[in-house]
N, C-alpha and C positions, 0 to 999 in steps of 0.2 A: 504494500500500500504506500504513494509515496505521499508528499509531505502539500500541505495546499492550506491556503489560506481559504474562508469562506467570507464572501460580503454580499450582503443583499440589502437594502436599504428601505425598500417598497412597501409600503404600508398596505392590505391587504383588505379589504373590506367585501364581505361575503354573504349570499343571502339576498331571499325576498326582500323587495322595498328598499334595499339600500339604494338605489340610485336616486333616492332622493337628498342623499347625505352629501351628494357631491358639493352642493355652494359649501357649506360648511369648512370643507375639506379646500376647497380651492381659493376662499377668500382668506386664506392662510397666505397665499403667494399674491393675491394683486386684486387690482378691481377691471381689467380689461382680456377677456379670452380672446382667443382664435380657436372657433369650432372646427374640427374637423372632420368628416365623414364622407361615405361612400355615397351608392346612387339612390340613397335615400328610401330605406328598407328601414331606414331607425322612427321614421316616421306615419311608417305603415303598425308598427307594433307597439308604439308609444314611449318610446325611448326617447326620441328627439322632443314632445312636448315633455318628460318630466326633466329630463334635461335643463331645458329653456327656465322652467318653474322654478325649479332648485336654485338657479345660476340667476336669476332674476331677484327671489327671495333675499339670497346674499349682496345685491347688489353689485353683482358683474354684469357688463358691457361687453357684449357678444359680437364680433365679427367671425360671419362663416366664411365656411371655403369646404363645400361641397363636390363630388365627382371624383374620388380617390378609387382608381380600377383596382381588380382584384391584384393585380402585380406593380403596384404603385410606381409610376414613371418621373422622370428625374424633370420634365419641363413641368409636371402640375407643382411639383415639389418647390420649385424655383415661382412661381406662379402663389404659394401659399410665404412663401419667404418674404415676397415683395407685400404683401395683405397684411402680414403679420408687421411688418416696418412701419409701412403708411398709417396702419389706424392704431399704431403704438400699445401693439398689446403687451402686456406682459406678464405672460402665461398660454400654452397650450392645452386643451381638451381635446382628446379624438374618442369619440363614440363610434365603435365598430368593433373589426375584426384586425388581423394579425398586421394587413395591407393597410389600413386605416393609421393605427399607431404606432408603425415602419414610418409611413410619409409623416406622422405628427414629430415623433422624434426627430427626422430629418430636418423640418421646418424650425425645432427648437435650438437647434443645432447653428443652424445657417440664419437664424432670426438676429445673431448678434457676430457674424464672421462679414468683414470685408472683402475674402477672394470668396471664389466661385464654389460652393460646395461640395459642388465633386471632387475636390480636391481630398474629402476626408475620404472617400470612398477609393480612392486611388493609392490612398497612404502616403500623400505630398504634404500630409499637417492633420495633427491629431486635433482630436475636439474637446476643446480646455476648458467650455462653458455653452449652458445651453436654458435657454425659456424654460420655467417650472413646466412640469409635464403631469396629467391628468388623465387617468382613461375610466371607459364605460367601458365595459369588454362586453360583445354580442356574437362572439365565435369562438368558441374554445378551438384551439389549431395551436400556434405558434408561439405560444406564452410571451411574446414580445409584452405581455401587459407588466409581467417578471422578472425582464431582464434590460441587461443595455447596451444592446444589439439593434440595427435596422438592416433593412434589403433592400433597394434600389436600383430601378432598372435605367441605365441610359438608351432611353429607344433607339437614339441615331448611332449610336454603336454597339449596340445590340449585346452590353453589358450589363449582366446584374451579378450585381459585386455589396458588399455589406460593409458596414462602419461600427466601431464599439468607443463605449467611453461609458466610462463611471457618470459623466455629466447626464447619460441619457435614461438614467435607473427611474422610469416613474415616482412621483411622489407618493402618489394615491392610486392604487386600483379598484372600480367597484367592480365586481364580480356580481352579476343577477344570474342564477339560474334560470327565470321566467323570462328574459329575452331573448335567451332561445329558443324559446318554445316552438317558432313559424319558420325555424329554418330549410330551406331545400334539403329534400333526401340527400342532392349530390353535395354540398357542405358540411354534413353530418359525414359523410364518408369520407372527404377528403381532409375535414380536422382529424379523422381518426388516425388516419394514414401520415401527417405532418406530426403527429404527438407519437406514433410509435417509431417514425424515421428518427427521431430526435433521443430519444432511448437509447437507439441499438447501433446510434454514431460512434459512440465514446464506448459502449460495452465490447463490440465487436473491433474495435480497433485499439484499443487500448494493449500497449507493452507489458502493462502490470495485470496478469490475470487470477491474482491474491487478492480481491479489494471485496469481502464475501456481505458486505455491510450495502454495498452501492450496487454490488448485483443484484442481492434482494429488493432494494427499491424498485431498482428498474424492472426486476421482472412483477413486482406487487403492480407498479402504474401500467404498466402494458395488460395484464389484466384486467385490470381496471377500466382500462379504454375497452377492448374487447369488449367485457360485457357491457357496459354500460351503453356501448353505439347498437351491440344487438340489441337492447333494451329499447332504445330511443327508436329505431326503423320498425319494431313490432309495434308501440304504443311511444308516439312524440308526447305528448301528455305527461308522461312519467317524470316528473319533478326531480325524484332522487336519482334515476339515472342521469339526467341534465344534468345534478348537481354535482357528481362524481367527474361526469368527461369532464365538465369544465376545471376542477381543479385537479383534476387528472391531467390535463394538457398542459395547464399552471405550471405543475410538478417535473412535468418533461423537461423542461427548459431554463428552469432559472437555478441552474448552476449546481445542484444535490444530484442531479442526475449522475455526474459524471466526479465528483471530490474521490479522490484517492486516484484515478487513472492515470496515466502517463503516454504521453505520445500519441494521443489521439488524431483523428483529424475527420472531417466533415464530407468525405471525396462523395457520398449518395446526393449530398446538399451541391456539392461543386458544378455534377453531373447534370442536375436536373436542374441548377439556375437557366444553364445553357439551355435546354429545353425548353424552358419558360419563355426563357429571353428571345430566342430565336421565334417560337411557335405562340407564344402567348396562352401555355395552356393554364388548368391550375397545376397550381404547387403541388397540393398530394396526390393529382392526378399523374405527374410525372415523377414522383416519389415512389408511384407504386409500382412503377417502368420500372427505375431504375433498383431498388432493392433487391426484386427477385435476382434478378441479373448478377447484379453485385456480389450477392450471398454465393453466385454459383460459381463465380471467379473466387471470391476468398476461401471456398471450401477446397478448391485445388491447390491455391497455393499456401494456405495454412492450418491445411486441415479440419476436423470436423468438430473438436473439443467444446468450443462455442456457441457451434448452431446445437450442440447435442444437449449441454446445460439448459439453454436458452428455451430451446422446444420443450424440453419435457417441463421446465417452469410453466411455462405458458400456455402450452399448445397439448401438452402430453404425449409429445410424439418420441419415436423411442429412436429415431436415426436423424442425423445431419439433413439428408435428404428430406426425410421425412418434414421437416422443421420449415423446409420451402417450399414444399408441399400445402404446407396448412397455412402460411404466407397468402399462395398466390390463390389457394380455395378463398379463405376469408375477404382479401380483395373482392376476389369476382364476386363474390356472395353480398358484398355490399353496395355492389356496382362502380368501381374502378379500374380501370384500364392497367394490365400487367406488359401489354405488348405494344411497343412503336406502331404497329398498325393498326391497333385498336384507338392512338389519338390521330390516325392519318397520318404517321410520320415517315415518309420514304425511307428503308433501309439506305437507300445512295446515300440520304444524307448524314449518314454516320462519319464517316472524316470530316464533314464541315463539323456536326456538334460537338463532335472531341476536337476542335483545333479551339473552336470557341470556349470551351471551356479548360483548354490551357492555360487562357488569361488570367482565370480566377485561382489557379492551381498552382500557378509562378507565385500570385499575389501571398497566397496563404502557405506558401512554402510546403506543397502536400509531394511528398515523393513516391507520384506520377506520374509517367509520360504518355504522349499521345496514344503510341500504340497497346499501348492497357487499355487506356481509356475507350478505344476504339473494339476492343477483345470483349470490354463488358458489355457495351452497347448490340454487340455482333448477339449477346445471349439474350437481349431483349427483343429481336427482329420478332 
């Protein structure tokens, strides 16, 4: 097990009705928001007026900045920077999901930087300070409401690349269970699939295969998700299954997942940026490409020790194989995509997606090359 410091800062607020706690919690840092959110789903379900209420009550002064796609792009983000400067807010809210509080972050970030943004996401200048930061979380997926990480796509060069900084730790999260309640079947499936690729980054790759304290977790959360998304697709109603994925996916990602490991790296997440980026699909839509594949390249070259723990934790399976077996069953059983042609992705273009995602593999120093990259993708066709 080796040696690791834990910081997490994030205030955590969990439960029915808490989204009403939000002024409370935000007229701590100022009297002026920049809202943030997607295509306006938080207004369909009541999110966006208790919001408003809350943030009113406290006397905050709200400018929006609505239309954050599900793979947040680097011009709306520049676009929320300049909103954020002009009507001098000082503080961010994003109400949403993982895409949502990706671009909030970014904006908090680039809301007090004079060069160009991208600069953090390229690693030309770290982010030394950032807008108080606020979320309403309506997708359990990506625990970006727990950690202080973003993802950012450059469309016009077809980069999605990430940035990290202590500056970006939300202050406050609310956590509702009940605003999930109306989410698409295919959302339900694809946080499912973004909360267990986030697991099985750092277990499965990790140097140190002694850390029996942090396997347990991850294999408790990935069950966890498991049942709980079967729960949520037979009856969406079910309160306490909501309540679990979401702080199940919480769990996935804000840093306990992975304490003790060593030498980890992220290369399912590398692979499938490029996917996104190139293709604009979802996230755990191309997560769940890329995994099976993945597992079936690391079972050759580092044998089976891992999937074989890992499966019978979770799955009960009693071989390595077995374990990507129940992988790509569970996918398809909850309706996501295991094969590049299952998202219309032309096998040809396998050397372009592994050339593009070299860029991100140089950046994060993962030791990778093309033609690996190219070997796993060949086991997704």
């Amino acid at each position: 097990m080796q040696n690791f410091t834990f910081y997490n800062p994030v205030k955590i607020i969990f439960g029915k009705g808490t989204i009403a706690r939000l002024g409370a919690e935000a007229s701590k840092a100022g009297k002026h928001a920049l809202l943030v959110y997607g295509g306006g789903s938080i207004k369909n379900n009541g999110v966006y007026m208790t919001v408003m209420i809350a943030l009113e009550a406290a006397g905050i002064a709200v400018t929006e900045h609505s239309g954050v796609k599900p793979n947040p792009v680097l011009s709306h983000v520049r676009e929320g920077v300049k909103k954020a400067k002009e009507a001098g807010c000082d503080m961010v809210i994003a109400a949403g999901g993982g895409s949502v509080i990706d671009e909030a972050k970014a904006i908090a970030a680039g809301a007090g930087y004079e060069g160009d943004l991208w600069d953090f996401f390229l690693g030309k200048d770290g982010i030394k300070s950032a807008l108080p930061l606020f979320t309403v979380l309506t997708i359990p997926a990506t625990g970006s409401e727990m950690n202080s990480g973003c993802v950012i796509t450059n469309e016009e060069t077809k980069q999605k690349f990430s940035a990290m900084s202590s500056a970006l730790f939300p202050k406050a999260s609310i956590l509702d269970p009940e605003a999930t309640m109306t989410l698409p079947t295919a959302q339900v499936a694809y946080g499912a699939v973004d909360g267990l690729a986030h697991l099985i980054e750092g277990y499965f790759s990790t140097t140190d295969k002694d850390v029996a304290i942090t396997d347990e977790l991850v294999h408790a959360v990935a069950r966890s998700i498991i049942t709980s998304t079967d729960r949520i697709l037979t009856d969406p109603k079910d309160y306490n299954a909501r309540a679990s994925m979401m702080w199940s996916a919480t769990m996935a990602l804000n840093g306990m997942q992975s304490l003790g490991y060593g030498g980890t790296s992220f290369v399912n997440h590398v692979i499938e940026h490029s996917l996104s980026a190139i293709y604009d699909i979802a996230h755990g839509a191309g997560l769940a490409i890329v995994m099976p594949a993945w597992f079936k390249y690391d079972l050759a070259k580092n044998g089976p020790a891992r999937l074989e723990k890992f499966g019978a934790a979770v799955f009960g399976a009693k071989t390595a194989e077995g374990t990507i077996a129940a992988f790509e069953e569970w996918f398809g059983k909850i309706g996501a995509p295991t094969r590049l042609s299952q998202a219309n992705i032309p096998a040809e273009d396998i050397p372009r997606i592994a050339e593009n995602a070299m860029g991100l593999i140089k950046l994060w120093e993962i030791a990778y090359y093309q033609p690996e990259i190219e070997e796993i993708l060949e086991k997704a066709k």
